[in-house]
C-alpha positions in Angstrom: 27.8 18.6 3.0 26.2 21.9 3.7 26.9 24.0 7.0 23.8 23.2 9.6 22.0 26.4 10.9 20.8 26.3 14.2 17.1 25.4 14.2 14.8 22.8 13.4 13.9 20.3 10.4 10.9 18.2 10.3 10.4 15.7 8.1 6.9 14.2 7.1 7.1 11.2 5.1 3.5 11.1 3.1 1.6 8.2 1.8 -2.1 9.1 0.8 -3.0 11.2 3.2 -4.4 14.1 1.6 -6.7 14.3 4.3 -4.8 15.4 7.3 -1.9 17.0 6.0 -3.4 21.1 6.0 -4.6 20.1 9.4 -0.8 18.7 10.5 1.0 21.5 8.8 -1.5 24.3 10.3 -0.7 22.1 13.6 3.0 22.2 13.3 3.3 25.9 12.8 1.5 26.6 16.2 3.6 24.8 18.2 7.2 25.2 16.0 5.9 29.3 15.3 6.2 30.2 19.0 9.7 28.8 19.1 12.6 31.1 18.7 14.5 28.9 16.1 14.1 29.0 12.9 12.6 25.8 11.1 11.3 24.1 7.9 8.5 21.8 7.0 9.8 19.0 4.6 7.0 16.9 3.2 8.3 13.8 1.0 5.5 12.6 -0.9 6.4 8.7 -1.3 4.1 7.8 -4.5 0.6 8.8 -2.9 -2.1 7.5 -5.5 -4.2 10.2 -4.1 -3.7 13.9 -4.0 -1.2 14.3 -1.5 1.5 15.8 -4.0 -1.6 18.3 -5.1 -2.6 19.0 -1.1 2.1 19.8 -0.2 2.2 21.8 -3.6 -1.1 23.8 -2.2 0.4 24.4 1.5 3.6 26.2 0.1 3.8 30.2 0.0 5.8 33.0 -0.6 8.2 33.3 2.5 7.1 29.6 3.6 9.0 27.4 5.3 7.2 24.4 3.6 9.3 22.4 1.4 8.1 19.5 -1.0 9.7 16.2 -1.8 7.7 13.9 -5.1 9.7 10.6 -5.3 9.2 9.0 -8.7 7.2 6.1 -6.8 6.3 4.5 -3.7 9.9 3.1 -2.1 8.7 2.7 1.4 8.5 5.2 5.0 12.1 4.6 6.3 13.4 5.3 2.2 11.2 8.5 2.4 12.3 9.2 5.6 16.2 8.8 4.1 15.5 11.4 1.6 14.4 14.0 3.8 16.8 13.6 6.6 19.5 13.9 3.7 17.7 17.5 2.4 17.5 19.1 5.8 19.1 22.1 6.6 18.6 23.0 10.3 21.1 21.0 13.4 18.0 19.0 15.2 16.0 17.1 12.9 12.2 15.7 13.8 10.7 12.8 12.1 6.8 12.5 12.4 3.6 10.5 10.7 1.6 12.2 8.4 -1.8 10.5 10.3 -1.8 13.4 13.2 -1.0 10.0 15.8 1.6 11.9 16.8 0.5 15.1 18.4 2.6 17.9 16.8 2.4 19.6 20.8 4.6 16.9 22.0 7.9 18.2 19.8 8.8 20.6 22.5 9.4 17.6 25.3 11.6 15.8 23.2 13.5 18.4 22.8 13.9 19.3 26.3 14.9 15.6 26.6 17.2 15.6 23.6 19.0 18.7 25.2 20.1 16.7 28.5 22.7 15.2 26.2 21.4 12.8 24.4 22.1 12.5 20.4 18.4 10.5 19.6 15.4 10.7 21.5 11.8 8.4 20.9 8.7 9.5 21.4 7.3 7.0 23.0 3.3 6.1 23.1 1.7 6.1 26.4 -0.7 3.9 24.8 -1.1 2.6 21.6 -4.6 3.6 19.7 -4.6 0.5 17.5 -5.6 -3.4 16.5 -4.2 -6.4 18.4 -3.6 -7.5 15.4 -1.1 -4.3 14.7 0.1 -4.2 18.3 1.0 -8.0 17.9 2.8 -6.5 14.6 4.4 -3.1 16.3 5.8 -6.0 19.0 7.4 -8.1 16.7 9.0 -5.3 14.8 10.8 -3.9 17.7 11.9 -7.1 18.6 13.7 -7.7 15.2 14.9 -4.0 16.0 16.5 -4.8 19.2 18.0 -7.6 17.4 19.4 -5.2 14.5 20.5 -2.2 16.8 21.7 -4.2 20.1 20.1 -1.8 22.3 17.5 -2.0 24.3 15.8 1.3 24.2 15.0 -0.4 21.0 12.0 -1.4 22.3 10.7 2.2 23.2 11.4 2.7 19.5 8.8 4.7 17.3 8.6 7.0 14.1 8.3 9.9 16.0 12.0 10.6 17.1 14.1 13.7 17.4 17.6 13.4 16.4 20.7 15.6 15.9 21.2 16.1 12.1 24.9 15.5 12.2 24.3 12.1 13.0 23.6 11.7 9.6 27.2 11.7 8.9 27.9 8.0 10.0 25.1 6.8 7.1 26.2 9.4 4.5 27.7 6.6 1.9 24.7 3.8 2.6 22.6 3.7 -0.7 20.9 0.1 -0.1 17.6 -0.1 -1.0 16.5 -1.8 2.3 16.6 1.0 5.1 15.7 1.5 8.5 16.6 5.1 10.3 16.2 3.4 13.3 19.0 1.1 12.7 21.3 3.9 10.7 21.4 5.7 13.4 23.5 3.4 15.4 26.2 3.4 13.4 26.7 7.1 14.7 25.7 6.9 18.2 24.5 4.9 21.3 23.0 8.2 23.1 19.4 7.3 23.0 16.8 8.3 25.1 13.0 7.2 25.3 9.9 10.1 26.3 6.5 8.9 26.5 3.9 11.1 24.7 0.3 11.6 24.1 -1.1 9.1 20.9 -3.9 9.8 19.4 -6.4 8.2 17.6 -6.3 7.5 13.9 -9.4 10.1 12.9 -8.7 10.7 8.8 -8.0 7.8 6.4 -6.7 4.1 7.5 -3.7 3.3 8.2 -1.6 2.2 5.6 0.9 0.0 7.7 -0.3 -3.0 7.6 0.5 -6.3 9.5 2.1 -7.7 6.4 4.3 -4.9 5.6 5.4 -4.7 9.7 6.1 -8.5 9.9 8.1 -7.3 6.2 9.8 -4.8 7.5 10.9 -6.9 10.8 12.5 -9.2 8.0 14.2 -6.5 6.4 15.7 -5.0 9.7 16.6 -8.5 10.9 18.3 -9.9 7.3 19.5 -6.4 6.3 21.3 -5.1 9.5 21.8 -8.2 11.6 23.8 -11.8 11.3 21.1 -13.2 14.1 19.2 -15.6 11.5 22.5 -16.7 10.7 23.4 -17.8 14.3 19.8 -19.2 14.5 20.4 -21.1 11.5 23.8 -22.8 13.0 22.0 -23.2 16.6 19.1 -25.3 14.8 21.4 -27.2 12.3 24.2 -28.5 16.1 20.7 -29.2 17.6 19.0 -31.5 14.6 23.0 -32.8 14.7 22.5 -33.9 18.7 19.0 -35.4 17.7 20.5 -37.3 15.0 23.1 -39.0 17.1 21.0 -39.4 20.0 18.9 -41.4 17.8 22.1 -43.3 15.9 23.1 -44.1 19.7 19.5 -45.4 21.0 19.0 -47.8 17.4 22.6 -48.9 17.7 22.2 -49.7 22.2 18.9 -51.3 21.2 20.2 -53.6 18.6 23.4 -54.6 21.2 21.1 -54.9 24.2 17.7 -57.0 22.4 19.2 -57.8 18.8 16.6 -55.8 16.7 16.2 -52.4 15.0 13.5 -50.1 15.7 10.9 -50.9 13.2 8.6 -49.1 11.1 8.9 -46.6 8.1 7.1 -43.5 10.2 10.0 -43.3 12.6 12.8 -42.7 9.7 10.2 -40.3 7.6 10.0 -38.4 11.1 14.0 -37.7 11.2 14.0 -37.3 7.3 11.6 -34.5 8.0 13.1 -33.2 10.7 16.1 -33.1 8.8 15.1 -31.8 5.6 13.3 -29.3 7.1 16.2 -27.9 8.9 18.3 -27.8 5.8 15.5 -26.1 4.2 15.4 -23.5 6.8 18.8 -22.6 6.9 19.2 -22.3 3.0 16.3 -20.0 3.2 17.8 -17.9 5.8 21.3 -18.1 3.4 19.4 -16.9 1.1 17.9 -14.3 2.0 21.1 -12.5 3.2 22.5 -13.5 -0.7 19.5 -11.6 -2.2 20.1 -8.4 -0.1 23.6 -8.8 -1.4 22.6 -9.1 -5.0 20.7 -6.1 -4.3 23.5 -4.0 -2.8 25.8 -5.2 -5.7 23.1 -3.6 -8.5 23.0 -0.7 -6.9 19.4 -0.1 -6.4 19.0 3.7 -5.1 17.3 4.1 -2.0 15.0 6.7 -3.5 15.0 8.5 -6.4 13.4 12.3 -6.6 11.3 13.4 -9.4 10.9 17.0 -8.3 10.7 19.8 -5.4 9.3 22.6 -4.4 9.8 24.9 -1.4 12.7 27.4 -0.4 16.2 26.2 0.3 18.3 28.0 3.0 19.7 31.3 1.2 17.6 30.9 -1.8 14.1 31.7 -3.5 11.6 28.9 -4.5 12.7 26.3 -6.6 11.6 23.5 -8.8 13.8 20.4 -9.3 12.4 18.9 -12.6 15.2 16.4 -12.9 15.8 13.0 -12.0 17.7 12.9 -8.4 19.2 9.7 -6.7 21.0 9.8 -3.5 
């Protein structure tokens, strides 16, 4: 891996949102520009269907520090978000939404917060600008995170995070296609801190996380990184066990004490249910843990890069062309 200079990285991962990307770049200069580190710009365009590859090509320059990212398709934020934080060449890395959400003018906080020791630091909102709906989501998510990374400052957890790049060391080998930074990042450290910011309003596009893909990517946090379904699982399959003989031991006291069986066929198609159905859940849960390993045993990349643009530290432009996989 490539020495770290000292300075700053932010990575953009970019799904259609060719509409505020000039204004978030123009933003992030301003505040990064009056800084005395050095720092790059690294867009990773994660298979927009609109111009956004068209919009990061146009924002790069002679002498920029704008760098451009074009995966070969659309493999999801925290993926994106992998393949930038692998690219960056500064010591403090800054992860931030391409939506302008998270106000660019808020960088400088976390990293007065991230310099009192601390290894990962959240932005967090001091109020969230969206749906009940995607706040019902958001909740759900963080609770599957807290689950995964058996901390609690997961729940002040957000994509808008500033991080020490070395911490990328403890994730360096992981090539899974289900990712979450969030959860990576506790395999290198338990130094997290939590900074509530400004969050704006959504005022270009619509937002392209949906309640679906949140309640997915909950799943994938919770299968992926964390044996709790399993234990969930057992604890539902001892407790349809206690029900069972709790029943056994009320038909067989009933036939001993009044010399009859409980009748009717509702009352056994009730336990059969009951039954079956935890069976059913538990092989689901089973199973989904076996797909994610019949995933990791084909190898599936993570990401795969189709080409970039931009200067790399000690060098000119350049264009990738090539295939690239982590």
């Amino acid at each position: 891996m490539t020495r770290l200079s000292p300075g700053l990285s932010v990575v953009v991962p970019v799904f259609n949102s060719a509409l505020s990307l000039a204004a978030l770049a123009q933003r992030l200069h301003a505040t990064l520009g009056a800084r005395p580190s050095e720092y790059e710009l690294i867009f990773v365009n994660d298979g927009s269907r609109d111009h956004s590859w068209d919009v990061i090509c146009g924002l790069l320059a002679p002498g920029s520090s704008v760098r451009g990212v074009n995966l070969m398709r659309n493999y999801g934020q925290h993926n994106a978000l992998l393949c930038g934080i692998r690219l960056a060449n500064y010591d403090v890395i800054v992860t931030i939404d391409d939506d302008l959400q998270h106000p660019p003018e808020e960088i400088p906080k976390l990293l007065e917060t991230l310099a009192k020791g601390h290894d990962v630091v959240y932005g967090t909102p001091q109020q969230e600008q969206h749906g009940f709906m995607r706040d019902l989501a958001s909740h759900v998510t963080k609770l599957a995170l807290r689950s995964a990374m058996g901390s609690e400052v997961a729940g002040k957890a957000s994509a808008f995070r500033v991080f020490r790049t070395q911490l990328r060391k403890g994730f360096a080998n992981y090539n899974g296609p289900f990712v979450s930074i969030d959860v990576l990042l506790t395999w290198a450290t338990t130094r997290f801190a939590a900074e509530p910011v400004r969050h704006d309003p959504r005022r270009l596009g619509v937002s392209n996380y949906t309640v679906g893909k949140l309640l997915a990517h909950a799943l994938n946090m919770t299968t992926g990184f964390s044996t709790l379904p399993l234990q969930l699982a057992s604890w539902i399959g001892f407790a349809c066990t206690l029900f069972g003989v709790g029943v056994l031991a009320f038909v067989i006291g009933r036939y001993l004490r009044e010399g009859g069986s409980v009748p009717g066929f509702p009352f056994l198609a009730s336990l059969v249910a009951i039954f079956s159905g935890a069976q059913l859940f538990s092989l689901g849960i089973i199973g989904e843990y076996l797909a994610r390993m019949h995933f990791r045993i084909m190898a599936t990349p993570a990401y795969v890069i189709q080409s970039q643009l931009g200067p790399k530290r000690g060098q000119g432009s350049r264009t990738v062309s090539t295939t690239e996989q982590p």
